[in-house]
C-alpha positions as CSV (number, residue, x, y, z in Angstrom):
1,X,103.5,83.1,115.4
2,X,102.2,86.5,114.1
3,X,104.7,89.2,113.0
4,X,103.5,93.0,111.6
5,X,105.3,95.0,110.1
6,X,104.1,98.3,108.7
7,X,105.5,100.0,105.2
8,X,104.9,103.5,105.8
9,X,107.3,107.0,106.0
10,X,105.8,107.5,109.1
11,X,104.9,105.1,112.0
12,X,101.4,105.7,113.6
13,X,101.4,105.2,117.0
14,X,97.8,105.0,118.6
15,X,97.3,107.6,121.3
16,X,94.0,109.0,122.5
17,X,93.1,112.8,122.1
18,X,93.3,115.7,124.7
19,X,93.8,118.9,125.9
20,X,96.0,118.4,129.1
21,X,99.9,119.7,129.2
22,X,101.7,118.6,131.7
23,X,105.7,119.3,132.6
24,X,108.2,117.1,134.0
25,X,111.2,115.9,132.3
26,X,113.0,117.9,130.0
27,X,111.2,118.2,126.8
28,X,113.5,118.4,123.6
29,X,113.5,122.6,122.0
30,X,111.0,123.7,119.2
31,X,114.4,122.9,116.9
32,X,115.0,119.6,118.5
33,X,111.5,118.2,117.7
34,X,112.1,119.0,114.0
35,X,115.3,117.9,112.9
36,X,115.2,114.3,115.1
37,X,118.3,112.3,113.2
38,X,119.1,108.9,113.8
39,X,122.6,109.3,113.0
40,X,125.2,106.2,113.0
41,X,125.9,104.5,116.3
42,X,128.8,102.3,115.1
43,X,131.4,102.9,112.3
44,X,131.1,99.2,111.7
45,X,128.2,98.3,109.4
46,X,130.1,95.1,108.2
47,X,128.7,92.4,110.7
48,X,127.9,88.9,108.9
49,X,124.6,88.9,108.3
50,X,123.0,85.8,109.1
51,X,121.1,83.5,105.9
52,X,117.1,84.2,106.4
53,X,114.4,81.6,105.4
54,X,113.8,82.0,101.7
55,X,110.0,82.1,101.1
56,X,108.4,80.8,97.8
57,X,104.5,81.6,96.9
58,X,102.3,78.7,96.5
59,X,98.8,80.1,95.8
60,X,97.8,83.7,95.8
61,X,94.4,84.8,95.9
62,X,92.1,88.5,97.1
63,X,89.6,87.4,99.3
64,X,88.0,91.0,98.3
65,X,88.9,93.4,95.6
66,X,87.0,96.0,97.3
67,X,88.1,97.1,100.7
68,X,88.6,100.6,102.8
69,X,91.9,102.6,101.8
70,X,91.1,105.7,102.8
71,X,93.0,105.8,106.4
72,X,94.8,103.1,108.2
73,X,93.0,100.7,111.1
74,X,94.1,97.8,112.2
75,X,93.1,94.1,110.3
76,X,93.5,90.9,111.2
77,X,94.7,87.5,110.1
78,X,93.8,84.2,112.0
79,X,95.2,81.4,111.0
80,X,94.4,77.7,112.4
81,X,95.7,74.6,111.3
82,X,94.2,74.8,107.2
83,X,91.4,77.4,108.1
84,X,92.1,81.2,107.5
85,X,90.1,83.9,108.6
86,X,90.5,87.8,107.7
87,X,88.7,90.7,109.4
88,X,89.2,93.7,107.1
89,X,86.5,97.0,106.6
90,X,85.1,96.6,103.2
91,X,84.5,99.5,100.7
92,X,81.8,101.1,102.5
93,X,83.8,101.3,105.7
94,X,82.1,98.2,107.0
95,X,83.2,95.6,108.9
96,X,83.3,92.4,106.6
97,X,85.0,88.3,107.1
98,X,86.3,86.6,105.3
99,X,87.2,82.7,105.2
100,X,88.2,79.6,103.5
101,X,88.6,76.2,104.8
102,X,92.0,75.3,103.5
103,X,94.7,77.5,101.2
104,X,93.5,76.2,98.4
105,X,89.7,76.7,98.7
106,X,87.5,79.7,97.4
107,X,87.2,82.7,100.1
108,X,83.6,83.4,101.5
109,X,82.8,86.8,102.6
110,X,80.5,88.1,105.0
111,X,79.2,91.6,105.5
112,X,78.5,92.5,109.4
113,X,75.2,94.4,109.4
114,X,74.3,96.9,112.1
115,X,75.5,100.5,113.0
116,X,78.2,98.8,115.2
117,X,79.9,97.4,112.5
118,X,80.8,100.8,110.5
119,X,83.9,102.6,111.3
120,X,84.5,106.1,111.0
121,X,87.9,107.7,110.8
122,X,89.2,106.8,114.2
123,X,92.3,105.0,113.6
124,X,92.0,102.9,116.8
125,X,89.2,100.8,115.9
126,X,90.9,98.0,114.6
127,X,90.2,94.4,114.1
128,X,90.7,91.7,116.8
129,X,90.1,87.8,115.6
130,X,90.3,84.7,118.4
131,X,89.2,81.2,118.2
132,X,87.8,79.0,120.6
133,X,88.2,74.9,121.1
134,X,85.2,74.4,119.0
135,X,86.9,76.3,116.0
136,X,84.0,79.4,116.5
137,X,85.0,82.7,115.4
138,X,85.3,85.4,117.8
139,X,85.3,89.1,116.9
140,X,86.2,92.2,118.7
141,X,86.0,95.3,116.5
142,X,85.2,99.2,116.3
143,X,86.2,100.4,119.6
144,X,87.4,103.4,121.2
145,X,85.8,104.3,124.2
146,X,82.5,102.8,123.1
147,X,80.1,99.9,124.7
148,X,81.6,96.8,123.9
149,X,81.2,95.5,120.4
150,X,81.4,91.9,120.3
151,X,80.5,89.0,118.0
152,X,80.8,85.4,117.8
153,X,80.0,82.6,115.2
154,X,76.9,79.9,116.6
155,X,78.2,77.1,113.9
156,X,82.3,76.7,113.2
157,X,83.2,77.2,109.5
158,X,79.9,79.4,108.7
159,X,80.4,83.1,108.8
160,X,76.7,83.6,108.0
161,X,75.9,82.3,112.0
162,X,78.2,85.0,113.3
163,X,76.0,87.0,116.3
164,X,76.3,89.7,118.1
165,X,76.6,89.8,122.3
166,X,75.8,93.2,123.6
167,X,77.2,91.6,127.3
168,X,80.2,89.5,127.5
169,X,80.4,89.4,131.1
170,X,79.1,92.6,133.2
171,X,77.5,95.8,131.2
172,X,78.8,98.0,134.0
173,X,82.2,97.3,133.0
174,X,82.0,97.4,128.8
175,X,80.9,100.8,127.8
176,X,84.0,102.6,127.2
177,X,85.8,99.5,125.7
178,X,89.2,100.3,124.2
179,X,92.2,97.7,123.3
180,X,90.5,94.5,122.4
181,X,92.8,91.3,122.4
182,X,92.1,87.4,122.1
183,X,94.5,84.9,123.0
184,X,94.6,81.2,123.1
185,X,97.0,80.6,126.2
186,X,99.3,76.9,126.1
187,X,95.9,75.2,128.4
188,X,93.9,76.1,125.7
189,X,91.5,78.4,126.9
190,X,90.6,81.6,124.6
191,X,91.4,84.7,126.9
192,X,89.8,88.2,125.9
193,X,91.7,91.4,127.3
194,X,90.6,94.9,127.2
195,X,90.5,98.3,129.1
196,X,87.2,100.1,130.2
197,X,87.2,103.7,130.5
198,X,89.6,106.4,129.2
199,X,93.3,107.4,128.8
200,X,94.7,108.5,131.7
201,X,91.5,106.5,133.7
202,X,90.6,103.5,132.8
203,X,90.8,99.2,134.2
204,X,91.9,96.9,132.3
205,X,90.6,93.4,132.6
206,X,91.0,89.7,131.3
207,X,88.2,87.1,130.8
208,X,88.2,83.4,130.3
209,X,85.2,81.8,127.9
210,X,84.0,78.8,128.4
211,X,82.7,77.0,125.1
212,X,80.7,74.3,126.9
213,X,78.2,76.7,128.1
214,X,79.1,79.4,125.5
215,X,79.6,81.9,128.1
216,X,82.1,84.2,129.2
217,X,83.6,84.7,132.8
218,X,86.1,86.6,134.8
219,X,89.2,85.3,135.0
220,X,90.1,87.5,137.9
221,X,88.3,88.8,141.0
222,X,90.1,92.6,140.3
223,X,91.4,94.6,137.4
224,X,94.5,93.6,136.1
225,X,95.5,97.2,136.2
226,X,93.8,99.9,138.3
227,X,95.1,103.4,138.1
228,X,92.9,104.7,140.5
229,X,94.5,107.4,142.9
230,X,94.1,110.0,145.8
231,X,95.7,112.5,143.9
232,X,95.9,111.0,140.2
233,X,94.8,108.7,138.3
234,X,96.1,106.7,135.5
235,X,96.0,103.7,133.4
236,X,98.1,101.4,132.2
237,X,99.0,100.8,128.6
238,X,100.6,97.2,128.2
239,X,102.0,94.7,125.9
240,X,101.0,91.0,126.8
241,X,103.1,88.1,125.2
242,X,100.8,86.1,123.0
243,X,103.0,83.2,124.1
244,X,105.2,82.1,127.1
245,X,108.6,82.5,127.2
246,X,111.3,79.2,127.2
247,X,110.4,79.3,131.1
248,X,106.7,79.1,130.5
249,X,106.1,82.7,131.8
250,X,103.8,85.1,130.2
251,X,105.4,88.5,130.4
252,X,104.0,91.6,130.4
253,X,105.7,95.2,129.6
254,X,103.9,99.0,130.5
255,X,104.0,102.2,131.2
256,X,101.3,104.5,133.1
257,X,99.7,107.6,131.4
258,X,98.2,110.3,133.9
259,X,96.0,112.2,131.1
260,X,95.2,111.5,127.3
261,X,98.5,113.6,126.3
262,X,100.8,111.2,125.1
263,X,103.6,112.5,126.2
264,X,102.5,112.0,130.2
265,X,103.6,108.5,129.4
266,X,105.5,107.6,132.6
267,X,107.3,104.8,134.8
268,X,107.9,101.7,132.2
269,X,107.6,98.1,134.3
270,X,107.3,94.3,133.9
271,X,105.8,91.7,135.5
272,X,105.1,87.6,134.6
273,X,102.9,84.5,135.2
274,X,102.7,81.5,134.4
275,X,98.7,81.3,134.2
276,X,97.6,84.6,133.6
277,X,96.3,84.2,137.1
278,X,99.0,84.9,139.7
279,X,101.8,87.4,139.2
280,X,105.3,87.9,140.2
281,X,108.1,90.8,139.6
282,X,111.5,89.5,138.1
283,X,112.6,88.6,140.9
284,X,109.7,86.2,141.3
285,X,107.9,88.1,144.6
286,X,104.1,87.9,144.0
287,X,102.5,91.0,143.4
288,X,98.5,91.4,144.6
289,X,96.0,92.4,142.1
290,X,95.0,95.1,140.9
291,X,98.3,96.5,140.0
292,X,98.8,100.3,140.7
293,X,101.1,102.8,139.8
294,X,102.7,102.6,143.7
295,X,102.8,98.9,143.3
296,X,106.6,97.4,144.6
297,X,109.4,95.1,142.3
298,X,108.1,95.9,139.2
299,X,109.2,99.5,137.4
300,X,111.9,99.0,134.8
301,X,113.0,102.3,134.1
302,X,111.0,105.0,136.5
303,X,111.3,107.8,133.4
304,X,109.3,110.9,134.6
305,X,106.2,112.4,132.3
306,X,107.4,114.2,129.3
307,X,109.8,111.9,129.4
308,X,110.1,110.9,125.4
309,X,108.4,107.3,126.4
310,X,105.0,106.4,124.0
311,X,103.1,103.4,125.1
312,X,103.4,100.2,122.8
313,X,107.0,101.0,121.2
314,X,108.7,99.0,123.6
315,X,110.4,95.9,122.7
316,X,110.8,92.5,125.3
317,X,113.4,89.8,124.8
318,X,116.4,88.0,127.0
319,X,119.6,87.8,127.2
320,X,122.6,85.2,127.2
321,X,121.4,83.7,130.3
322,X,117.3,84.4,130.1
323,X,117.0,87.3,132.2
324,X,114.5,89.7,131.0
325,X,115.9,92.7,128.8
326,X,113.4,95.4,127.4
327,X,114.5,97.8,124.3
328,X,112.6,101.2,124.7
329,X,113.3,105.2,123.7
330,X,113.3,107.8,126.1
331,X,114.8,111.3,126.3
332,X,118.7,111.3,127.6
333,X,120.0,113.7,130.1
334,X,120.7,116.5,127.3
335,X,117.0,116.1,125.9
336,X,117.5,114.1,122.8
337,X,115.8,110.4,121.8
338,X,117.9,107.9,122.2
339,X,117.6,103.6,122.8
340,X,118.1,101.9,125.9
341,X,118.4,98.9,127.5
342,X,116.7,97.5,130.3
343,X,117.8,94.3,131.6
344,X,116.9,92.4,135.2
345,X,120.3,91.1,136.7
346,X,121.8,90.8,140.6
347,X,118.1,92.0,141.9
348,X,117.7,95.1,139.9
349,X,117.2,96.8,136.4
350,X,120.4,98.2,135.0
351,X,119.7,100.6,131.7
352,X,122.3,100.7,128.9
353,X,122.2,103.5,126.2
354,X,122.3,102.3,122.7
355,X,122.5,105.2,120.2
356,X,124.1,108.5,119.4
357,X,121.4,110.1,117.8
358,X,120.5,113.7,117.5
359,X,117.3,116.1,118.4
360,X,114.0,114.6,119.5
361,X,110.5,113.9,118.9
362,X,107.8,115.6,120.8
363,X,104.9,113.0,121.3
364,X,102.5,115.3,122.8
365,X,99.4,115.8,120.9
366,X,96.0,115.0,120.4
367,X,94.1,112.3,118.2
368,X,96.4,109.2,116.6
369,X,99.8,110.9,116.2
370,X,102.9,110.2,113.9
371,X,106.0,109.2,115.1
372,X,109.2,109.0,113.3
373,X,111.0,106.1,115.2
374,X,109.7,102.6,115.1
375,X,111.4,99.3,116.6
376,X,111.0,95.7,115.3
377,X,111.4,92.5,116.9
378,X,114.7,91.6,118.6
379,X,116.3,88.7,117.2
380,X,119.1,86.5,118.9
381,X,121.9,85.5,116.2
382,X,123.6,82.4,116.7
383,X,126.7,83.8,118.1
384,X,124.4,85.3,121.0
385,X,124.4,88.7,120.1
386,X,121.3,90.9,119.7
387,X,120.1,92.6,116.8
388,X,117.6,95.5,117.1
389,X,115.9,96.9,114.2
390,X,114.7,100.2,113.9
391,X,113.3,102.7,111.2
392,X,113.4,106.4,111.4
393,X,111.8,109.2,109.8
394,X,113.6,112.0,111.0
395,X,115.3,114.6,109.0
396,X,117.3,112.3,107.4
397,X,115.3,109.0,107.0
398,X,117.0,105.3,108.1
399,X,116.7,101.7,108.6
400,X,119.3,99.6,110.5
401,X,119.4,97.3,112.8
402,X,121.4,97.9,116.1
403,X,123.9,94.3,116.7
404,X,124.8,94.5,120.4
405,X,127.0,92.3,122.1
406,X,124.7,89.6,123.7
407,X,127.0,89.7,127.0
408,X,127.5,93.4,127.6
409,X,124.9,94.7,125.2
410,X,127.8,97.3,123.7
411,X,126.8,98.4,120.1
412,X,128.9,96.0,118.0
413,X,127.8,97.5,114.5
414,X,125.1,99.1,112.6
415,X,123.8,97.5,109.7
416,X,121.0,97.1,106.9
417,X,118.3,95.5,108.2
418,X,118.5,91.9,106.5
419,X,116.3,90.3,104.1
420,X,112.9,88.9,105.2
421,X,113.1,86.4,102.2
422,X,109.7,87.5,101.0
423,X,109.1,87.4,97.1
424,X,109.0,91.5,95.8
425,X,105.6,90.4,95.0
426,X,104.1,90.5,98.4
427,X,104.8,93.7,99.8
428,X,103.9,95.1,96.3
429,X,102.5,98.7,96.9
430,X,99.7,99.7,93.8
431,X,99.9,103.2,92.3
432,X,96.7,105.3,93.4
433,X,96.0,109.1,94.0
434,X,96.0,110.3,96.2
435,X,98.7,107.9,97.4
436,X,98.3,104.8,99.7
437,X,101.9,104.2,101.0
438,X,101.3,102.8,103.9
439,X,101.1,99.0,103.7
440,X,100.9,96.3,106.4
441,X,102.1,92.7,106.4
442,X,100.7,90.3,108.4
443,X,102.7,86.8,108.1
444,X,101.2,83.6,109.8
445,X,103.4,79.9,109.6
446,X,101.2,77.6,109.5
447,X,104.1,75.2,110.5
448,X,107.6,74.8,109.9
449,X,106.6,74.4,106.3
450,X,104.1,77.0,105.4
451,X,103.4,80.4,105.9
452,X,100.3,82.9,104.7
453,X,101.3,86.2,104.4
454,X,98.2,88.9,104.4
455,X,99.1,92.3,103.0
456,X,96.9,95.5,102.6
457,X,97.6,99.3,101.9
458,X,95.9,102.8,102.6
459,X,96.2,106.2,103.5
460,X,98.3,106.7,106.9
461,X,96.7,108.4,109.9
462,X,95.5,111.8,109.9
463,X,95.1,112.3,114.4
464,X,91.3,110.4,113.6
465,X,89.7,113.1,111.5
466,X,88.5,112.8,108.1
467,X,91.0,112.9,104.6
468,X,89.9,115.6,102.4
469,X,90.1,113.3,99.5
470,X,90.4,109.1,99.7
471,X,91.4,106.8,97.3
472,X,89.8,104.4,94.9
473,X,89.1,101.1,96.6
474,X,91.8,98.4,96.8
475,X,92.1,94.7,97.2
476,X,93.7,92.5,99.8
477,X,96.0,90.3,99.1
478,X,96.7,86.9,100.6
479,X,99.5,85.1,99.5
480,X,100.7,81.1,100.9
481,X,104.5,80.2,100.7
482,X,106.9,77.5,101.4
483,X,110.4,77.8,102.5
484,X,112.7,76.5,99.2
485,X,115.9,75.3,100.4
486,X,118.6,78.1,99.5
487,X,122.4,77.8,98.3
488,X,124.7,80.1,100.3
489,X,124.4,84.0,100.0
490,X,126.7,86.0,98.2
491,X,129.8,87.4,100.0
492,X,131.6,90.7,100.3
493,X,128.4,92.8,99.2
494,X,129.6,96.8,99.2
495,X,128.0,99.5,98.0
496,X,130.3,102.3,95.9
497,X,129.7,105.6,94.7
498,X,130.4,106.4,91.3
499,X,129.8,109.2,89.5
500,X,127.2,107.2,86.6
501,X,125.5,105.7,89.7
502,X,126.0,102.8,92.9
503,X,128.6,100.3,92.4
504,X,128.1,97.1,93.9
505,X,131.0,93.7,93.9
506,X,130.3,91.0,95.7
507,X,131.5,87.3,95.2
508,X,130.0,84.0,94.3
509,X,128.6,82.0,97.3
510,X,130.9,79.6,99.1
511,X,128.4,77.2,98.0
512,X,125.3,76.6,95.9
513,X,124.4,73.2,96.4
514,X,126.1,71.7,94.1
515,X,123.9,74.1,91.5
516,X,125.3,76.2,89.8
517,X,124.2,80.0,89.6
518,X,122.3,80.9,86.7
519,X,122.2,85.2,87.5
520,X,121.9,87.5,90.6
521,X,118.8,88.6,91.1
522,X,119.3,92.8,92.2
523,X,116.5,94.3,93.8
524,X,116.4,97.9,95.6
525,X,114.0,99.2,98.4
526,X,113.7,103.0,99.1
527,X,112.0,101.9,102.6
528,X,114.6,100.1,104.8
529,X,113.6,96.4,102.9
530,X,109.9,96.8,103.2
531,X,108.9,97.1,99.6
532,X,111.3,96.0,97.2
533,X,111.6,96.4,93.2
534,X,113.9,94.5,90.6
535,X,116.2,96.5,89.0
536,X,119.0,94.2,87.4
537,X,119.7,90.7,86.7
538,X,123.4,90.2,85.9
539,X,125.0,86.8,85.2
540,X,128.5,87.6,87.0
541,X,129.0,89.3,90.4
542,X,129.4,92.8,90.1
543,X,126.8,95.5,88.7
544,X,126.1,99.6,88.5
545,X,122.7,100.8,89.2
546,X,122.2,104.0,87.6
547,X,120.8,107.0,89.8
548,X,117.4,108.0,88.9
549,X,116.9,111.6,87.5
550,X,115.5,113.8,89.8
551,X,115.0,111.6,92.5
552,X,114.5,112.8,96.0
553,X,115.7,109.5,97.8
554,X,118.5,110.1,100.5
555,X,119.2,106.6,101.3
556,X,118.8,103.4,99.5
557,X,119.0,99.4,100.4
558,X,120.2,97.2,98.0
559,X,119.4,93.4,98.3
560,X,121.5,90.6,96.4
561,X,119.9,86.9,95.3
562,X,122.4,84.3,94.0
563,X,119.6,82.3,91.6
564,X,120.4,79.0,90.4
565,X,118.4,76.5,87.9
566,X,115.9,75.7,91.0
567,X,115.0,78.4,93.4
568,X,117.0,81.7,94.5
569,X,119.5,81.2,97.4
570,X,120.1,83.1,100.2
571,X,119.9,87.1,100.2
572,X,122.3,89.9,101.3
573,X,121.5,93.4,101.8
574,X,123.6,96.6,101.8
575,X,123.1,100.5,102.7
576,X,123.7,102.5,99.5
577,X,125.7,106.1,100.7
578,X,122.8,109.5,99.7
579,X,123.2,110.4,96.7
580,X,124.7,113.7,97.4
581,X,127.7,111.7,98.1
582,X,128.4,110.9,95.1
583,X,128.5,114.4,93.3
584,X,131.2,116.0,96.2
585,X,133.3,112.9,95.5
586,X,135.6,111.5,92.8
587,X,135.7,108.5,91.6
588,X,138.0,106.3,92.3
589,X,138.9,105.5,88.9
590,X,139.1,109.1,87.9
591,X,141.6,109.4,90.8
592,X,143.7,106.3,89.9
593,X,143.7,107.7,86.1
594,X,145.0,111.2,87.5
595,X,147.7,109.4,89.4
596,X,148.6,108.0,86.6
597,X,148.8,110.7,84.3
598,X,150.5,113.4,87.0
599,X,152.8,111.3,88.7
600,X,155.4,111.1,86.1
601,X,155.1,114.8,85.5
602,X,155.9,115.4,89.0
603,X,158.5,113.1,88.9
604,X,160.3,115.0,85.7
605,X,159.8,118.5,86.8
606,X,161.7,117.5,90.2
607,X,164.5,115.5,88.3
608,X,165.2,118.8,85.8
609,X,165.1,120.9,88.9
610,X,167.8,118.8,90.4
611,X,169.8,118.8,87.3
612,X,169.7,122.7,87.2
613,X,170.6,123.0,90.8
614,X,173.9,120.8,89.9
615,X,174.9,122.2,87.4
């Protein structure tokens, strides 16, 4: 199961470049687009938190010390049975591979020679790595609107046999190549996705390989998606599950863009199959292929252009009884960003607003843009609710995650977004200038009992144009962990304000195994729980963190580790209050001393005004 999640200030969000402006929807005002804030949705940030897998390292290693930094793409992690392969661009802005045949093996490296394999600046021409039944490498790479750049090992296990193929299946049909994606489907056969031609007019297409012959095919007769029109045309930008759902569907989410413009993202939808072959709407009514933008049973939400959507953000899950539910954002009636809900119940989709946020961000624009909301996965908790998780960027920065109740999907509480259970260690960001801040984790389990985490950092996006200045080189990092099993978390975790700095109590777990705890490990992330950094180790519950002088940070998450003589248990995390807070406020134990002092005063001066007025 691959999860990403990206460690930067700012989400990029790929989009292709253009001149078109179109109107539609109400756009959010010149002051809106500015000052977006992602204020609180619930006054109740107290929801139990749930215990996370707690993740040991085994083995770390840097399959190459050397690599690009100087703007983010895309790299990729493959991971199969003890094999791991990495696609990453090397120093010189090259495509390179790397490889070892189990986690505890030496990495091999391969440099991909040819003009093909060296990226420029574009930040869409990531890394896409499959395997076939033989165990040969496939590689997709390099590609926006450019001939299709394909290549694919001859022997299993030998990077130095990898090949290029100028034609997978027609040449007609692979010159503007955009969106590359393997995937191994339940059957077993490697699947390749990808869209020919450009934003706002382009097909997308899926072919099947077949390793006997070494040859590829088309898996369907017709585009998967043909945007094609009379009037207008416009393609489809869509998020295919890389596995089937409990029901054995493969589901697919997207929305249509008319013109390159981000923001004439329009009319989000859904469809599924269980082959890749046929496709139904919700409601299980086949649909014929090529899909179109007029095509019946299968729009979601039918938000008009400038309508605050942006392809890819959207989020697919189900709810108490399996139905399809999609997260997305979109502009409200009175033009700010907000969440919703989509879900498919008695025949139809029923959107549920999620937030109460305030002002908007405008996502037209040209190049790769920035954009200040981001979602996670959805995760169901064991008591069926929801929990979203979000990060925004806004005026005033935050990371929560949204619980909604799994029946009605009202927003229950609004919480810090809980511990991944990852060692500090992996998510480690190095000091460089100019600064590389944006850092992405790849995780791969290898089972229920291992996982290889991949983790890499650079620059951020800068709408595909060149950096004035880059930074030095920098390695990536590939670390292998096992789950330990974990006492109890701590309980009661709050965050106070004091005037010296935050106040946290919490108390002993309910249980540690029998083990008893040796310390609490404190640790403090200024990113939502994407980096973290140890900042105290206290034997007893209960600890103050001083502020830092001079620091700019408006919001900060603490996270809690009960430790005992074996391995760390179970971890909490809590929202620290800004900073600012504290300096408006008193303390509380300056206001219990004043009570103390005053109140007796108060109580003589009215007893002798009494007396007087007796006497």
């Amino acid at each position: 199961m691959r999860r990403t999640v990206a460690s930067a200030a700012i989400v990029a969000a790929i989009v292709q470049t253009s001149l078109a402006v179109v109107s539609a929807a109400k756009p959010p005002s010149p002051s809106d687009q500015t000052n977006l804030v992602c204020s609180a949705s619930s006054a109740n940030a107290n929801y139990p938190q749930e215990s996370t897998a707690q993740w040991r390292i085994t083995s770390r290693s840097i399959p190459d010390a050397q690599t690009w930094s100087g703007h983010h793409v895309p790299q990729d992690i493959l991971v199969a049975g003890e094999a791991t392969f990495i696609g990453y661009y090397d120093a010189d802005q090259r495509l390179a591979l790397a490889y070892r045949p189990n986690p505890g093996a030496q990495w091999a490296t391969y440099r991909v020679p040819g003009s093909a394999a060296k990226v420029g600046w574009d930040s869409h021409n990531g890394i896409e790595l499959g395997l076939d039944s033989k165990g040969r490498l496939h590689v997709a790479a390099n590609m926006h609107l450019d001939e299709l750049r394909y290549w694919r090992m001859t022997r299993s296990g030998d990077l130095s046999s990898l090949r290029r193929v100028e034609t997978m299946v027609s040449s007609a049909r692979e010159q503007q190549v955009t969106y590359p994606q393997f995937l191994n489907t339940a059957s077993g056969e490697l699947i390749f996705r990808y869209r020919n031609g450009g934003s706002g007019d382009g097909q997308d297409y899926l072919n099947v390989y077949r390793p006997e012959s070494g040859t590829w095919e088309s898996l369907l007769s017709t585009p998967l998606f043909d945007g094609s029109g009379e009037d207008e045309n416009y393609n489809a930008y869509y998020n295919l599950s890389e596995e089937p759902n409990a029901d054995g569907y493969y589901e697919v989410t997207w929305m249509w863009r008319r013109t390159p413009d981000a923001s004439t993202n329009s009319r989000l939808s859904y469809m599924r199959s269980k082959d890749l072959r046929n496709w139904e709407t919700a409601s299980g009514k086949p649909i014929s292929l090529p899909v179109t933008y007029g095509t019946d049973g299968v729009v979601v939400d039918d938000v008009a252009e400038q309508g605050g959507l942006l392809n890819g953000t959207e989020r697919l899950t189900t709810d108490e009884s399996g139905r399809p539910l999609v997260v997305y954002y979109k502009y409200a009636a009175d033009g700010s960003h907000q969440l919703f809900a989509s879900r498919f119940r008695a025949g139809e989709w029923k959107q549920k607003r999620l937030t109460n946020w305030r002002g908007a961000a405008d996502f037209s624009g040209i190049g790769t843009i920035q954009v200040p909301i981001s979602l996670g996965t959805i995760d169901r908790l064991e008591s069926g609710d929801l929990r979203v998780d979000f990060r925004c960027s806004g005026a005033e920065p935050r990371a929560r995650s949204l619980v909604l109740d799994g029946r009605t999907l009202r927003t229950m509480a609004e919480t810090a977004i809980p511990s991944n259970g990852l060692p500090a260690e992996v998510t480690r960001i190095l000091e460089t200038k100019p600064k590389t801040a944006y850092g992405v984790l790849n995780t791969e389990e290898r089972n229920d009992r291992a996982m290889t985490a991949f983790f890499w950092q650079s620059q951020g996006v800068n709408g595909d144009q060149p950096f004035r200045t880059t930074p030095r080189p920098l390695p990536i990092r590939v670390y292998d962990l096992e789950p330990v099993s974990a006492s109890a978390p701590v309980r009661h975790l709050r965050t106070h304000l004091e005037q010296e700095g935050y106040r946290l109590t919490w108390s002993k777990p309910a249980d540690s195994g029998g083990r008893p705890v040796q310390h609490y490990l404190i640790e403090v992330s200024n990113d939502g729980g994407l980096t973290w950094q140890e900042t105290a180790r206290p034997a007893k519950p209960g600890a103050l963190i001083p502020y830092e002088s001079g620091t700019d940070v408006q919001e900060l998450t603490f996270r809690v580790t009960p430790v005992t003589q074996y391995s760390p248990g179970a971890s909490l995390t809590t929202i620290a209050p800004p900073i600012g807070e504290a300096v408006q406020s008193t303390p509380w134990r300056t206001i219990v001393f004043l009570c103390i002092i005053t109140l007796p005063l108060i109580a003589t001066r009215l007893l002798l005004r009494k007396r007087r007025r007796t006497e």
